[in-house]
C-alpha positions in Angstrom: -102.4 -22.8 -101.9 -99.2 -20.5 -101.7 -99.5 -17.8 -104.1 -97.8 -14.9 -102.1 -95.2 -15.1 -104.4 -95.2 -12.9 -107.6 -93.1 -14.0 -110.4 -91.8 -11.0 -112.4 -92.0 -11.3 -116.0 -89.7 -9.5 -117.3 -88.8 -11.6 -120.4 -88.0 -10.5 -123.8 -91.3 -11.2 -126.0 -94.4 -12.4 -126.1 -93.5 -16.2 -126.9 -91.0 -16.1 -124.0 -93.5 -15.3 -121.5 -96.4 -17.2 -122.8 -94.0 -20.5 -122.9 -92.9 -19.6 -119.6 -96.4 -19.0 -117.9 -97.4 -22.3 -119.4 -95.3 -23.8 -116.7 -96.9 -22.2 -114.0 -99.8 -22.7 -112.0 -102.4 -20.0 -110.5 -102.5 -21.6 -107.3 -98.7 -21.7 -106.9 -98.0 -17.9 -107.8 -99.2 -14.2 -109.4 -97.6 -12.9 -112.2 -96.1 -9.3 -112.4 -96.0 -7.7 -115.7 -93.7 -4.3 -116.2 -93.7 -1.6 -118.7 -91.3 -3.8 -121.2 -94.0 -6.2 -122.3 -96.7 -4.0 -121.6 -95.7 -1.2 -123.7 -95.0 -3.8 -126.7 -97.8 -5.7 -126.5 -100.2 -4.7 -124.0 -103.9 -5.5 -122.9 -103.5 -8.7 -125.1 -100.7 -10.2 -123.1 -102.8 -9.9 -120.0 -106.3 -11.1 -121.8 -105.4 -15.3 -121.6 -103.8 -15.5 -118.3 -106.4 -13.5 -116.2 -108.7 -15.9 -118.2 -106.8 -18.8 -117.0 -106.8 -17.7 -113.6 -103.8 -15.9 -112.6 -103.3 -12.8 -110.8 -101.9 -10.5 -112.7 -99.8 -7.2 -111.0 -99.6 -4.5 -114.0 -96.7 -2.5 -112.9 -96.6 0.4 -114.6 -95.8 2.8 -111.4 -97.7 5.4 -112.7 -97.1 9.2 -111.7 -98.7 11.9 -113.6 -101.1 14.6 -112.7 -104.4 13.1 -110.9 -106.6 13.2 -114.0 -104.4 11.3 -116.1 -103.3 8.6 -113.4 -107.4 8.4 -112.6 -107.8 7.7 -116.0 -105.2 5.1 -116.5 -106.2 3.3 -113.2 -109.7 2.7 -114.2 -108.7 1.2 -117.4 -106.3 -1.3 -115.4 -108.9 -2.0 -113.1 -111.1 -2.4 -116.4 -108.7 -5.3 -117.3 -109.4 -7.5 -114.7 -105.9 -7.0 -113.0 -105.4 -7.6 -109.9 -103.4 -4.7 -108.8 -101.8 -2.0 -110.0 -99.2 0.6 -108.4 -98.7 4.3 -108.3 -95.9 6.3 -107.1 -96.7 7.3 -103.7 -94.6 10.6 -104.2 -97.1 12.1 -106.8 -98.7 13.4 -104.0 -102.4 12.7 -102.1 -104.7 14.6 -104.7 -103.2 11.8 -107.3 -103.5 9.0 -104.8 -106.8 10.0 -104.2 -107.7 10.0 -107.5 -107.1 6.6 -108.3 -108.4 5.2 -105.4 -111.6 6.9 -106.6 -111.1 6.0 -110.4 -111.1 2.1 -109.2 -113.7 2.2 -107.7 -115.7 3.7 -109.3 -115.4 0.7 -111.7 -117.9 -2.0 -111.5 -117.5 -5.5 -109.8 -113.5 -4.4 -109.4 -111.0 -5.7 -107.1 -108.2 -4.4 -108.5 -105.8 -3.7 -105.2 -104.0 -0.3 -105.3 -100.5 0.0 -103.8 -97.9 3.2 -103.9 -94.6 2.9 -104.7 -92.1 4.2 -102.0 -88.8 4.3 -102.4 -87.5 1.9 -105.5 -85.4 -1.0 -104.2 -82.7 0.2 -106.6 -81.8 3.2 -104.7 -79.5 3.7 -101.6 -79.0 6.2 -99.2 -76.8 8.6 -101.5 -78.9 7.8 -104.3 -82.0 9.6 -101.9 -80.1 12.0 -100.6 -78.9 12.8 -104.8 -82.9 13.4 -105.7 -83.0 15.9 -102.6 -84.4 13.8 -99.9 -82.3 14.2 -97.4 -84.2 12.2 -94.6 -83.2 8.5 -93.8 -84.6 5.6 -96.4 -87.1 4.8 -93.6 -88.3 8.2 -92.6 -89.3 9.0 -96.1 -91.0 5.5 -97.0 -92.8 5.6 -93.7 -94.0 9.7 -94.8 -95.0 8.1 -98.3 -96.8 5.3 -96.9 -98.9 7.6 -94.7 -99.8 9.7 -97.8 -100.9 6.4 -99.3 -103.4 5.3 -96.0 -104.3 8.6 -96.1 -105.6 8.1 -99.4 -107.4 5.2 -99.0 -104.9 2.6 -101.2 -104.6 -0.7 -99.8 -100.8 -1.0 -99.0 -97.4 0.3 -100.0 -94.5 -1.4 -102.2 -91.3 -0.9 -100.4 -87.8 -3.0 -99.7 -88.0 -5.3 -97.0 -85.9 -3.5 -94.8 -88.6 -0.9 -94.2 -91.0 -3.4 -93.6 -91.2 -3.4 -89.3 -91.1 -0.2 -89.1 -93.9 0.1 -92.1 -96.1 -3.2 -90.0 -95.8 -0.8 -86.8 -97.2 1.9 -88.3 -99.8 0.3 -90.8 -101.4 -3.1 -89.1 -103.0 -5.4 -91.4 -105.4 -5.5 -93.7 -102.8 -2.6 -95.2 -100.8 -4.7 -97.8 -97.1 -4.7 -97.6 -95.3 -6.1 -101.3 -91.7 -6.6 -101.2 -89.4 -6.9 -104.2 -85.8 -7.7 -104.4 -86.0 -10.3 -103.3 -82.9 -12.9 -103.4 -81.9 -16.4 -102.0 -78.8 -16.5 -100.7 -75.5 -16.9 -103.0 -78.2 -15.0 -105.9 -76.5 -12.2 -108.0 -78.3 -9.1 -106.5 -78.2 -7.5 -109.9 -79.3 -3.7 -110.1 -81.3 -3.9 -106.6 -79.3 -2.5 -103.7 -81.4 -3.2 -101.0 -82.3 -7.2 -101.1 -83.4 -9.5 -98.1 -84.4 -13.6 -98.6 -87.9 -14.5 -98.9 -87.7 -16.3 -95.3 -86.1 -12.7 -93.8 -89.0 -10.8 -96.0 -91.9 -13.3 -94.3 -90.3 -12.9 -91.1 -90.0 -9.0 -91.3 -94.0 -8.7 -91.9 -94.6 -9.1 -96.1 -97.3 -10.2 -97.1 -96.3 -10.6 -100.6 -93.0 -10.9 -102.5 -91.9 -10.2 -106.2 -88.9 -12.7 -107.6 -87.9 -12.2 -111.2 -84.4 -13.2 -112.3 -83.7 -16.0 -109.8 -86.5 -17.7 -111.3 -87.0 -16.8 -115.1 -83.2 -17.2 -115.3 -82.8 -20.1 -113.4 -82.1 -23.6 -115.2 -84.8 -24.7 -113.1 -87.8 -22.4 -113.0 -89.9 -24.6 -111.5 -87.7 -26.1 -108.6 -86.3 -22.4 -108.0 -90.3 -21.5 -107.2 -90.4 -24.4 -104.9 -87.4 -23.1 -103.3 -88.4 -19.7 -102.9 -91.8 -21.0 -101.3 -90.2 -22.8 -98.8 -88.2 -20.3 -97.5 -91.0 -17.5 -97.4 -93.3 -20.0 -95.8 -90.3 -21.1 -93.1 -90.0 -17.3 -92.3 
């Protein structure tokens, strides 16, 4: 079974995505669905494919003050999804907060990651928010707020990633997005790696969106994807 890869839905409509999920397999992948679909059709979208079998990744980054991120992570974890993210930068009281709020839900194992630093930023683009530390310096303080808290891993670019391994040894899951084979259109994501230099760099799971959904061939760009994270 190689389902370490996390197709990201970010499709136009409903149909779209239920046409396009009826390709797929559960053993072959986990599905990643964003604040687009969600926020237009929501809990209903999710309902048939975590009843099929797939793993489903709500990612609606949430950051708000602790009560209301609590709140909003026990109803995810209510859903049957199997994870949900957080932005690590809202700060330990929130990330504590949600940890708590899943668990207290029963039978869950909804995983709980926090967002460090978007793969759609650069240096200056840090620097511009008033973070003037290096990428890695601040991903690596965010992901120690997040084992602090008790989540179980971080969502960061692959570029971060040893420096993220060294400091947080497995079972602490490491998610990578922007994620591109080579000659792919990078898009709006600024810092991209392969799936192969991703595996090799220490993820343990990857998010692909456009080089698959947009691809003539879905299914044979999946395959492609696999093989490459598999021969890193």
């Amino acid at each position: 079974m190689n389902n370490q890869i996390i197709i990201a839905l970010d499709l136009p409509d409903a149909d779209t995505a239920n046409q396009f999920v009826a390709q797929l397999s559960p053993t072959e992948c986990r599905l990643k669905v964003g604040p687009v679909l969600f926020t237009r059709y929501g809990p209903a979208l999710l309902a048939p494919w975590i009843a099929a079998g797939f793993s489903v990744f709500l990612d609606l980054k949430f950051h708000d003050i602790p009560q209301t991120v609590a709140s909003a992570c026990r109803v995810a974890a209510q859903l049957g999804v199997w994870m949900v993210n957080v932005h690590a930068s809202g700060g330990v009281p929130m990330l504590c907060a949600a940890r708590e709020a899943i668990d207290a839900v029963t039978n869950a194992k909804t995983l709980l990651l926090g967002v460090t630093a978007l793969t759609s930023l650069d240096a200056a683009d840090i620097v511009a928010v008033g973070v003037n530390d290096p990428v890695e310096t601040w991903v690596l303080r965010l992901a120690g707020l997040c084992a602090t808290a008790g989540l179980d891993g971080v969502v960061s670019s692959a570029r971060e990633l040893p420096a993220l391994r060294a400091a947080h040894p497995t079972p602490f899951v490491l998610l990578t997005p922007g994620i591109r084979l080579p000659g792919d259109q990078s898009h709006d994501q600024k810092r991209t790696l392969t799936p192969g230099e991703a595996r090799r760099l220490g993820a343990d799971y990857i998010v692909v969106g456009r080089p698959i959904t947009e691809s003539a061939d879905p299914l044979g760009a999946l395959v492609r994807i696999q093989q490459d994270f598999a021969d890193g």
